[in-house]
C-alpha positions as CSV (number, residue, x, y, z in Angstrom):
1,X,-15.5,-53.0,-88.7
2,X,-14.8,-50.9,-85.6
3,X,-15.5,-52.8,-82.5
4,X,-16.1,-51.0,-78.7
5,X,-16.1,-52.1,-75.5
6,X,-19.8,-50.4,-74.3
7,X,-19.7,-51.0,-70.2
8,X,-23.4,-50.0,-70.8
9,X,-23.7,-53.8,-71.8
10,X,-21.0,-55.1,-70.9
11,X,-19.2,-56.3,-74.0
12,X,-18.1,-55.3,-77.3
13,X,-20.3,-53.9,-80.0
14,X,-19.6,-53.4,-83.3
15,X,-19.6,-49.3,-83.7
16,X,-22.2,-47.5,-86.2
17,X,-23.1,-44.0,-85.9
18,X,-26.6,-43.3,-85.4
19,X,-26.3,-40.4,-87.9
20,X,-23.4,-41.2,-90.3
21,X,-20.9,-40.2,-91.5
22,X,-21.4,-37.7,-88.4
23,X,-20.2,-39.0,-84.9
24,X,-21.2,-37.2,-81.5
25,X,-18.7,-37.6,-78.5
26,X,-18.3,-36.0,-75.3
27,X,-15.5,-36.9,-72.6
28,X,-16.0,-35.4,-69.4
29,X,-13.3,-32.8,-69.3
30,X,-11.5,-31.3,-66.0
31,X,-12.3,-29.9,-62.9
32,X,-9.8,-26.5,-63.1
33,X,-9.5,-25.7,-59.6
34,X,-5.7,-27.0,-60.0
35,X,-3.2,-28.5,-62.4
36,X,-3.7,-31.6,-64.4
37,X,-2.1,-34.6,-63.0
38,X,-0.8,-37.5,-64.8
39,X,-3.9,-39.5,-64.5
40,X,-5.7,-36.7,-66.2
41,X,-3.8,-37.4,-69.6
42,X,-4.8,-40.8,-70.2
43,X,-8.4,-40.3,-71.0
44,X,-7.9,-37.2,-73.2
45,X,-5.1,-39.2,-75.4
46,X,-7.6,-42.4,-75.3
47,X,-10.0,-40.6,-77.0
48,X,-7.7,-38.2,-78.9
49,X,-6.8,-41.3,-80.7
50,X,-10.0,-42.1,-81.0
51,X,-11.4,-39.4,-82.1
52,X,-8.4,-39.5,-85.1
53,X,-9.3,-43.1,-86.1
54,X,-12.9,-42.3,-86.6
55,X,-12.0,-39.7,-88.9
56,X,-9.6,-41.4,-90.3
57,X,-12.4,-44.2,-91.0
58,X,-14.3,-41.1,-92.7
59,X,-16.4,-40.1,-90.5
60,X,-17.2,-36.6,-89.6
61,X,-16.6,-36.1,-85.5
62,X,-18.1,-33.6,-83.4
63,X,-15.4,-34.0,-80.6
64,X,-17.0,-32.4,-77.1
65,X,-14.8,-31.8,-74.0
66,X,-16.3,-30.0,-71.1
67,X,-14.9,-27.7,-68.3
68,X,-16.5,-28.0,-64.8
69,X,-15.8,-24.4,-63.4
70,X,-18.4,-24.9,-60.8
71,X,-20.5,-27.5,-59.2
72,X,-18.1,-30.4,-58.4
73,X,-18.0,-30.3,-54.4
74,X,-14.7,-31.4,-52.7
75,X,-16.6,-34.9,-51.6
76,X,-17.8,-35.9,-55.1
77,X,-21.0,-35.5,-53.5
78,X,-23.4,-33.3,-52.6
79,X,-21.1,-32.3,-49.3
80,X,-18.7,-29.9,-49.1
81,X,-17.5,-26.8,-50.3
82,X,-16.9,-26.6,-53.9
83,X,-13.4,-26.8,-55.4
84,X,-13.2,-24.3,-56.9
85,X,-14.2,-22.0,-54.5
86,X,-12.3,-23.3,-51.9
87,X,-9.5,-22.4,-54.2
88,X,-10.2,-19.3,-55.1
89,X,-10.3,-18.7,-51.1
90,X,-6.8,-20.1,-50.7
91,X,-5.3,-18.3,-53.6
92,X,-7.3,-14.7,-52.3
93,X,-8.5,-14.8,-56.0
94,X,-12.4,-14.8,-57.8
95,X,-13.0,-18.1,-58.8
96,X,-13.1,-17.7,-62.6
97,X,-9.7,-16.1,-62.3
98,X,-8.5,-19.5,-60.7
99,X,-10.7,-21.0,-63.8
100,X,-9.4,-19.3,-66.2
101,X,-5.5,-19.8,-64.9
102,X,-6.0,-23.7,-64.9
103,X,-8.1,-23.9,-67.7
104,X,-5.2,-22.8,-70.1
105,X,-2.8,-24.2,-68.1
106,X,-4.7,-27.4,-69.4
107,X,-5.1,-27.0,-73.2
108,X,-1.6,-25.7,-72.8
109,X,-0.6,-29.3,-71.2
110,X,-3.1,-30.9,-73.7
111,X,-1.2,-29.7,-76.6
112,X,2.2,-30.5,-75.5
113,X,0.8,-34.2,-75.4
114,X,-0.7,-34.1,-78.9
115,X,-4.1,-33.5,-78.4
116,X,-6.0,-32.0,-80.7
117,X,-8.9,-29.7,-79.7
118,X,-12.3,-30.7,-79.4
119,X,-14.5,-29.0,-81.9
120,X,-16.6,-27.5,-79.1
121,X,-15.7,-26.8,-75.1
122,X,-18.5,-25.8,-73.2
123,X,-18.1,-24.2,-69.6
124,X,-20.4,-25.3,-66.9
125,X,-20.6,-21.8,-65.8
126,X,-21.8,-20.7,-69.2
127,X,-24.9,-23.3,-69.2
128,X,-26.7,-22.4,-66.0
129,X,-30.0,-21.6,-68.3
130,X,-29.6,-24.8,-69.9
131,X,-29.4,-26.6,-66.8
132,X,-32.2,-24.9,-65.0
133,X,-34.2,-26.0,-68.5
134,X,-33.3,-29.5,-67.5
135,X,-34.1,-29.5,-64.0
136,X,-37.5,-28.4,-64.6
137,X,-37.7,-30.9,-66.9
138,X,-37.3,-33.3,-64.8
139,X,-39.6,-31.9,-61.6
140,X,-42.4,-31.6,-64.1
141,X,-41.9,-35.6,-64.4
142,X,-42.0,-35.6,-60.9
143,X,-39.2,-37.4,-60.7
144,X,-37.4,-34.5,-58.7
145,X,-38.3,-32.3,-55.5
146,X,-37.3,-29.1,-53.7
147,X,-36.0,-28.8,-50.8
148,X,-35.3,-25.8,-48.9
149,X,-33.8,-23.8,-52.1
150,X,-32.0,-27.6,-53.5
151,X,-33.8,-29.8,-56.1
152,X,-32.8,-33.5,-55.7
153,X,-33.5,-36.3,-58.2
154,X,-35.6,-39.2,-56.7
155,X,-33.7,-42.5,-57.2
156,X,-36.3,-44.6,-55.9
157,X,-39.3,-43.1,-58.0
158,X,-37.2,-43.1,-60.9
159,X,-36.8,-47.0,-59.9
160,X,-40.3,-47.7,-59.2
161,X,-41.4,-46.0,-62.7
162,X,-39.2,-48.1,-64.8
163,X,-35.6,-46.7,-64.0
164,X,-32.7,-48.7,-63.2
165,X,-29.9,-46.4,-61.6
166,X,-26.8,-48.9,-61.2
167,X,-27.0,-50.2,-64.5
168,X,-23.9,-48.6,-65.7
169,X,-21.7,-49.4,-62.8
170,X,-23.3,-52.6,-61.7
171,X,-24.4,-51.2,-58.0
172,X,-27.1,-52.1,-56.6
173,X,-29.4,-49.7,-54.7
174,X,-30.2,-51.6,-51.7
175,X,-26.7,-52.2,-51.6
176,X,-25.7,-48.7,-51.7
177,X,-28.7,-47.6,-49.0
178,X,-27.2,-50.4,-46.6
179,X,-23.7,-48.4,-47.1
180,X,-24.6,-44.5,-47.0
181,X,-25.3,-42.8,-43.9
182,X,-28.5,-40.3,-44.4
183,X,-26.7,-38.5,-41.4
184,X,-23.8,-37.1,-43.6
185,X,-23.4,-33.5,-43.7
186,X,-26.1,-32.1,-46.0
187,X,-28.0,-34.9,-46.2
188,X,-30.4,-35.3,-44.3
189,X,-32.9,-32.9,-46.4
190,X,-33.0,-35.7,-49.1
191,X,-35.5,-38.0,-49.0
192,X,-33.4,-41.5,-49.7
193,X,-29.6,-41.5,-48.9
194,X,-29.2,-41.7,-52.9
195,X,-30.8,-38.8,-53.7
196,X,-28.3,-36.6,-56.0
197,X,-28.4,-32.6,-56.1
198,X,-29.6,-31.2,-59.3
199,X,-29.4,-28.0,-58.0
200,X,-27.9,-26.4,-54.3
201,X,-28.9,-23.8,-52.5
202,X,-26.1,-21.5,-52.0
203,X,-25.3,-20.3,-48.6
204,X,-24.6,-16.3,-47.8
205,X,-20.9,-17.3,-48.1
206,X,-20.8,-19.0,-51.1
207,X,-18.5,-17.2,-54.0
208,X,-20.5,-19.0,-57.0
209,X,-24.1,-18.4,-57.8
210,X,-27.1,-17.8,-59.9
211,X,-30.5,-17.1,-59.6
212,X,-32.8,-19.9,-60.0
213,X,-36.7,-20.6,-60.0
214,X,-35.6,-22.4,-56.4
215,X,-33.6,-19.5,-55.1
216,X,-30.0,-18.7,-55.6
217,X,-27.5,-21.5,-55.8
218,X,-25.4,-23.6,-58.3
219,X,-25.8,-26.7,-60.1
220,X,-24.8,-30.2,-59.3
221,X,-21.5,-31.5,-61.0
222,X,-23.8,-34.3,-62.7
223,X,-26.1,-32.1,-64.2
224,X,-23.6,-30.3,-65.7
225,X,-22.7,-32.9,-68.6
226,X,-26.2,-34.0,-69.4
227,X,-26.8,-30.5,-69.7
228,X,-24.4,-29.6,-72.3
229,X,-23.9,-33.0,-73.9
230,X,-27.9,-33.1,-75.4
231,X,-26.7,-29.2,-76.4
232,X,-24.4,-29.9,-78.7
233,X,-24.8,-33.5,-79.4
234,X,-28.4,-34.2,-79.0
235,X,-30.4,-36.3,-76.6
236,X,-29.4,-39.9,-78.2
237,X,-25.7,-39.7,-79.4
238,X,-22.9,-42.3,-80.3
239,X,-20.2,-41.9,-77.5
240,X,-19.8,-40.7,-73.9
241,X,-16.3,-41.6,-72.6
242,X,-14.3,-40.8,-69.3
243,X,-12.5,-42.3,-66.7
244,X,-13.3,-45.6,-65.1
245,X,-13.5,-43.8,-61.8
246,X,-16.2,-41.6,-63.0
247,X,-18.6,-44.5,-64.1
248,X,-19.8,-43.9,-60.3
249,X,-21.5,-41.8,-59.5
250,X,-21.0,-38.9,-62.1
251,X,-22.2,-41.0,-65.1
252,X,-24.9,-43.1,-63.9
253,X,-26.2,-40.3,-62.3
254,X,-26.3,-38.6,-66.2
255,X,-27.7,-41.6,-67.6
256,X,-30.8,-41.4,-65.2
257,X,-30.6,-37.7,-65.9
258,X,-31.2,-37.8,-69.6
259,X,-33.9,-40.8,-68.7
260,X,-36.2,-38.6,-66.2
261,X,-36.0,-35.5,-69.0
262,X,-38.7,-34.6,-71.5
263,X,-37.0,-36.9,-74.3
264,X,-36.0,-39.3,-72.1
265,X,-32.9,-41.8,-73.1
266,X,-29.4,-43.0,-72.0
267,X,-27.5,-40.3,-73.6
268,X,-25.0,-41.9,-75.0
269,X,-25.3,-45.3,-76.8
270,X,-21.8,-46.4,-76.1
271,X,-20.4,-45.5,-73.0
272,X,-16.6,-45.8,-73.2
273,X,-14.0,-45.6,-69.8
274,X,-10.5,-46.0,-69.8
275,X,-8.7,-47.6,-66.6
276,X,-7.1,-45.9,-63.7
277,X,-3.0,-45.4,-63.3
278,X,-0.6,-46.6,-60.3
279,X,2.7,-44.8,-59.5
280,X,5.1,-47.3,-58.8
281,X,2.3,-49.7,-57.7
282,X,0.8,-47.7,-55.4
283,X,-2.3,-45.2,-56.0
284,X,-1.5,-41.8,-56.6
285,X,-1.9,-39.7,-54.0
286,X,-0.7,-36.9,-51.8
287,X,0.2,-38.4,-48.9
288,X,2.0,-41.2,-50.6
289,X,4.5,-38.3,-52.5
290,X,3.9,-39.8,-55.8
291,X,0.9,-37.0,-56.5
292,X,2.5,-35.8,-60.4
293,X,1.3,-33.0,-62.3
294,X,1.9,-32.7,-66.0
295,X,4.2,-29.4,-65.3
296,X,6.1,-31.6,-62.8
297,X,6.2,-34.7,-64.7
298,X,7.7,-32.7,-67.8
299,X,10.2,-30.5,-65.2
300,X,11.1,-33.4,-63.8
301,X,10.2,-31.7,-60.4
302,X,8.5,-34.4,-58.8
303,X,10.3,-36.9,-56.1
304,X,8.7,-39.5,-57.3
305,X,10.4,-39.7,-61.0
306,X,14.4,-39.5,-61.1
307,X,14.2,-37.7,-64.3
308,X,11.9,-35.4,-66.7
309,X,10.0,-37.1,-69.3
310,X,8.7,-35.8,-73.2
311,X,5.3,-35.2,-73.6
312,X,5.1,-37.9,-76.7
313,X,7.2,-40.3,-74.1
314,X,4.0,-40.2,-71.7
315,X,1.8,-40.6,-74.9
316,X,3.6,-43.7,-76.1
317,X,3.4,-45.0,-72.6
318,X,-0.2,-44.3,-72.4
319,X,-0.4,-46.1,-75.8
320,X,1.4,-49.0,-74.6
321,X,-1.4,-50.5,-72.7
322,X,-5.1,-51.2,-74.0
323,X,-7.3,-48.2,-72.6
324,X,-9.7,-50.8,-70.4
325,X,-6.3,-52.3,-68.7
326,X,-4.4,-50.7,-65.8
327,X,-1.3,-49.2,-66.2
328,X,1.7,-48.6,-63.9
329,X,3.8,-45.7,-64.2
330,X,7.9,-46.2,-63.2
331,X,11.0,-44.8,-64.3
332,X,11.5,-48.1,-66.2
333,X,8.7,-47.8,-67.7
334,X,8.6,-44.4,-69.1
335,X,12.8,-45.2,-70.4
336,X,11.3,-48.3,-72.3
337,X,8.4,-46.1,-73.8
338,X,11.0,-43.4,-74.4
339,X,12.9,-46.3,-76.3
340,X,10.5,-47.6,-78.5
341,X,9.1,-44.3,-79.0
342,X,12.1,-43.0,-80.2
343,X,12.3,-46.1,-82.7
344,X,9.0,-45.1,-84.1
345,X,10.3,-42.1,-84.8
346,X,13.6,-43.5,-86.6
347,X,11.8,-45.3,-88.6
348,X,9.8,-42.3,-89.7
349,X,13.2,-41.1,-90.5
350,X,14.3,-43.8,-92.6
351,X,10.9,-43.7,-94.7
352,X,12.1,-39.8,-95.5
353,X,15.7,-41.6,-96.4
354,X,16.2,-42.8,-100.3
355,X,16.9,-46.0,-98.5
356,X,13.8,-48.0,-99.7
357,X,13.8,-46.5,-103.4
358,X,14.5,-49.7,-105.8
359,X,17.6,-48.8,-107.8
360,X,16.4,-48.7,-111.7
361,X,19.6,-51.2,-112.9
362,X,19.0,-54.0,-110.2
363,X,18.8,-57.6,-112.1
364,X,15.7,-59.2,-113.5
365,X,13.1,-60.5,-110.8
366,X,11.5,-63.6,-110.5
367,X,7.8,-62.1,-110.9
368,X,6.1,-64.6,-108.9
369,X,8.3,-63.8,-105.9
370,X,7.7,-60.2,-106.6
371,X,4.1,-60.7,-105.9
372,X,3.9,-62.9,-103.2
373,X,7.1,-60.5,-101.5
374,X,4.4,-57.5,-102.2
375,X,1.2,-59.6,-100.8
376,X,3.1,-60.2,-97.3
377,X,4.7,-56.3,-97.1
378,X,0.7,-55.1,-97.9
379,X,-0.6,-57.8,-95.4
380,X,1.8,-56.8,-92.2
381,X,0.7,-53.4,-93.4
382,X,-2.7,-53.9,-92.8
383,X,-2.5,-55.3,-89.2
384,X,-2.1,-51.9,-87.0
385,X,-5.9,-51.1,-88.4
386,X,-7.1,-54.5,-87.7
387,X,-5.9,-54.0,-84.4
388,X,-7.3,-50.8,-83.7
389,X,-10.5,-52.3,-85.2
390,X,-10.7,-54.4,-82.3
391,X,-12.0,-51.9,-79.4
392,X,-8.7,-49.7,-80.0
393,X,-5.9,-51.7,-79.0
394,X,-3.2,-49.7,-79.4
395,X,-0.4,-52.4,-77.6
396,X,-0.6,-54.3,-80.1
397,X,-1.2,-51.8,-83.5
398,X,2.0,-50.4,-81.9
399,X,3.8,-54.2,-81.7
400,X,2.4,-54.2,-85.4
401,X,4.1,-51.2,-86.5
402,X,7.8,-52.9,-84.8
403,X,6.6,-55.9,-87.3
404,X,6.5,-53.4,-90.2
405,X,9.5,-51.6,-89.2
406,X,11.4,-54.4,-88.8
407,X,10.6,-55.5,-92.3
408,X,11.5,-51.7,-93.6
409,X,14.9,-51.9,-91.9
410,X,15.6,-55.3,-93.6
411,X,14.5,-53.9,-97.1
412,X,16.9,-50.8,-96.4
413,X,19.7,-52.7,-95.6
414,X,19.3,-55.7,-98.3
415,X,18.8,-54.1,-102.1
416,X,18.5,-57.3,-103.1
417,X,15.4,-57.9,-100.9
418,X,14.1,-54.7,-101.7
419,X,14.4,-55.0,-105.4
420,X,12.3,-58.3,-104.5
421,X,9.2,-55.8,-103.8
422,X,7.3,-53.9,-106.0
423,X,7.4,-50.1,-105.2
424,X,4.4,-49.6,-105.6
425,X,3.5,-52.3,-102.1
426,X,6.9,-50.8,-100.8
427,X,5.2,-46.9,-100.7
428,X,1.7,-48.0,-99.8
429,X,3.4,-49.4,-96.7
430,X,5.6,-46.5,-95.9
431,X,2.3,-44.1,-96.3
432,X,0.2,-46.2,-93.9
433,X,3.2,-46.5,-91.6
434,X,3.5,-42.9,-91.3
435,X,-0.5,-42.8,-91.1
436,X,-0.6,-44.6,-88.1
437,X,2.2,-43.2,-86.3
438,X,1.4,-39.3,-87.0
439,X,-2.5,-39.3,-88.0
440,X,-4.0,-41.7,-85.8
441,X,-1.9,-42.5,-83.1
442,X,-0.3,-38.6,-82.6
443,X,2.9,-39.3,-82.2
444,X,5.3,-36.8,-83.8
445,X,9.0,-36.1,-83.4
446,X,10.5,-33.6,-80.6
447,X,13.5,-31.5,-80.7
448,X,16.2,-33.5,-78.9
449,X,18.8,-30.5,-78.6
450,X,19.0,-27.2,-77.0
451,X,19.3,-24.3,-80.1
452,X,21.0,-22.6,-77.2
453,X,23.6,-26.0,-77.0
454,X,23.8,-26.2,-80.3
455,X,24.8,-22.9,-80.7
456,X,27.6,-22.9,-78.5
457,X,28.8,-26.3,-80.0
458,X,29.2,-24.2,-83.4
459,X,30.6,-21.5,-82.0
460,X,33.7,-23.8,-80.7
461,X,34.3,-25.5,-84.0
462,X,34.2,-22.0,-85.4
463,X,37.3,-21.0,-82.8
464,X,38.9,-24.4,-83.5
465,X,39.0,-23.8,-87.1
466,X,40.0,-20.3,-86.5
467,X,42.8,-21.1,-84.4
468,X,44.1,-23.7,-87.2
469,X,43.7,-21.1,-89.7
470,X,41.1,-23.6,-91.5
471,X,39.6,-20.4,-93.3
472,X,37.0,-22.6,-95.7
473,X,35.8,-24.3,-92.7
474,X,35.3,-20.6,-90.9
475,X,33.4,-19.6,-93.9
476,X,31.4,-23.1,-94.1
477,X,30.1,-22.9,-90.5
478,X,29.3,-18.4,-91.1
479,X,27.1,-19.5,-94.3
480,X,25.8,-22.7,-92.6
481,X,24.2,-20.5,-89.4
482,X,23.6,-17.3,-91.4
483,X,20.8,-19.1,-93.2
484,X,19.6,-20.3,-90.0
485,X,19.5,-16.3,-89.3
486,X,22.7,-15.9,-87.0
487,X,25.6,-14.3,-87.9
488,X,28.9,-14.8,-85.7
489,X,31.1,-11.7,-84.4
490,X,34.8,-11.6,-83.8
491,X,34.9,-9.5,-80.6
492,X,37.9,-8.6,-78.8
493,X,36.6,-10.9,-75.8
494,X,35.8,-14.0,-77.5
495,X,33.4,-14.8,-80.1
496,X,29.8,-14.1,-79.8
497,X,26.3,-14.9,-81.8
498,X,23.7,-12.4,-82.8
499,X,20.4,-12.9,-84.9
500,X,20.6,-11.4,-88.6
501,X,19.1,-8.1,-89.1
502,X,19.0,-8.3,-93.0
């Protein structure tokens, strides 16, 4: 039985869908005013993984990822301009051009790192009605007022009638009016400090609007996701996931959403969030130089890494740690994940070896040991789902696989032993090896060479053997690359490569 950590309660819940075999999850998806940094992998390969195992488990996903393309102000407020705009200003371009640039710049990332697509990938911008819908919603339960062209949702009344804003995160509100300053810059027309925009009034030089029954503006980043999660997932759903740094405010500010709406309810009945990432021990930011985006980080651009890294190098890092721990990224770090996820992917090559077929004229075998040599392959089998069972720890499913692997190499390189197994345990444990690896946990092997490298390294055997009048090793290596479609040319300046044209 699948078991999750829901920070909603604070412990670990054994998962059942409310509408099986279908599941319902939405991860709050980027902000696409710029690149994707490193941080902004490890949610989307958390629940990647996830999103694999539940299928894998036979259940029928409905994987939701959203794009904010408007509505997320640079203070993760209600102050400030918005990001995207402010982007669009610096760059002389309309915001949905800078939207559009980023937002394939993402899936383009997301691909690279083994993500599949969600199912559905709703744009804030393409959801104003529905969030209007929702807003007035919410006014009519009077649990939201107008002000001045805004609409702001009423934290206290919500309180007073039942509500408990901070739940989630475990902030208190007296605590948090002690520690905001009603003062801040557009502020002060809310009535307590932690009021939230539902909707903003858009000033005359504001790039991103829409008409409203308030006046023209733009939604808040909050609304955004309860908006298009009860869309296409319903008001009550299984899972809401995201980063532990968006617990606060972003989604307990949903969660009291979806409760002050016309079918009122958490949203979400699990609420999932992975952990946060250090560079080197340190936060990542700017001004400490260790601020990596994925193009950088796979460029090896960035000061702050000696080298570039794979794609399914940062995946098997990511993997390394449980998704509620913190994790530190270093250059010894990422060469140990390259390490053992490079050994993964040997042994994936030695399952596709005839190295753990039982030769047909080995000796008779004690039958007893064949069974209980069969019972203790199946059982080391079984451990990476057991692992994953408990609240998806992939550390140690991924130590289980070494176990496995460790046992496969053994078999390979002892007929003896491996005659001592029955085939039948021997190919049940090389499917669910390859299950894990590939299906569930996404890893899957890169191209370590250059074609381009390669190439040239042909084309100097080629002159070797020319030059040593080796002819059958000439016409070896012009068969061997014509069926990879090149064919080799004797030129009076060397020797040179062209694709076939037959």
């Amino acid at each position: 039985m699948l078991t999750l950590y829901n920070t909603l309660t604070r412990k670990k819940e054994s998962f059942a869908p409310l509408h099986p075999p279908l599941v319902g999850l939405y991860l709050c998806g980027p902000t696409v005013y710029n690149d994707a940094h490193l941080g902004n992998a490890r949610g989307p390969i958390v629940f990647d993984v996830l999103t694999r195992y539940l299928r894998y488990r036979g259940f029928q996903v409905r994987y939701v990822r959203n794009i904010t393309d408007v509505g997320h102000l640079v203070g993760d407020g209600d102050e400030g301009e918005d990001k995207l705009a402010r982007a669009a200003r610096a760059q002389k371009l309309e915001p949905m051009q800078v939207a559009q640039h980023y937002t394939v710049r993402y899936r383009q990332a997301m691909a690279a790192l083994g993500c599949l697509p969600p199912d559905i990938e709703p744009q804030a911008s393409g959801h104003i009605t529905e969030q209007i819908a929702l807003i007035e919603e919410i006014i009519q339960r009077g649990l939201a007022y107008e002000v001045n062209g805004s609409v702001y949702f009423d934290v206290p009344k919500y309180n007073a009638e039942g509500g408990e804003y901070g739940r989630l995160s475990g902030r208190v509100v007296e605590e948090l009016l002690a520690n905001t300053r009603a003062e801040l810059a557009g502020q002060a027309e809310k009535r307590a400090p932690t009021d939230f925009a539902l909707w903003k009034s858009a000033a005359p030089e504001h790039l991103m609007r829409w008409p409203s029954p308030w006046g023209e503006g733009f939604p808040g980043w909050h609304l955004e996701c309860s908006a298009m999660s009860r869309k296409y997932l319903g008001a009550e759903f299984d899972i809401h996931g995201g980063g532990l740094d968006l617990m606060f405010p972003h989604h307990e500010c949903e969660i009291a959403q979806n409760e002050a709406s016309a079918t009122p309810g958490t949203g979400a009945r699990f609420w999932l969030h992975n952990n946060m990432l250090t560079v080197n021990g340190q936060k990542m930011s700017k001004s400490l130089g260790n601020f990596i985006t994925l193009n950088e980080f796979f460029q090896g651009s960035s000061d702050a890494l000696s080298q570039a890294y794979s794609p399914m190098t940062l995946r098997f890092f990511f993997l390394q740690a449980q998704y509620r721990s913190p994790i530190d990224l270093s250059d010894d770090a990422l060469q140990a994940a390259r390490k053992g996820y490079r050994k993964l992917m040997n042994g994936l090559r030695l399952l596709d070896s005839e190295k753990l077929k039982v030769k047909s004229e080995e000796a008779e075998i004690d039958e007893q040991k064949l069974v209980a040599n069969s019972q203790q392959l199946n059982a080391l089998a079984a451990k990476p789902f057991e692992f994953l069972d408990d609240d998806l720890n992939t550390p140690r499913a991924l130590a289980a696989l070494f176990d496995l692997l460790k046992r496969f190499n053994t078999l390979a390189a002892t007929p003896a032993a491996l005659a001592e197994v029955s085939p039948e345990a021997v190919a049940a444990a090389a499917a669910t090896y390859r299950t894990v690896v590939v299906d569930i946990l996404g890893l899957r092997d890169e191209p370590r060479a250059s074609a381009e490298e390669l190439l040239t390294l042909a084309l100097g055997f080629y002159q070797e053997a020319k030059l040593e009048k080796a002819y059958d090793k000439v016409d070896q290596i012009r068969s061997a690359l014509k069926t990879q479609g090149i064919v080799i040319k004797d030129t009076k300046t060397g020797v040179e490569w062209a694709y076939s044209e037959e």
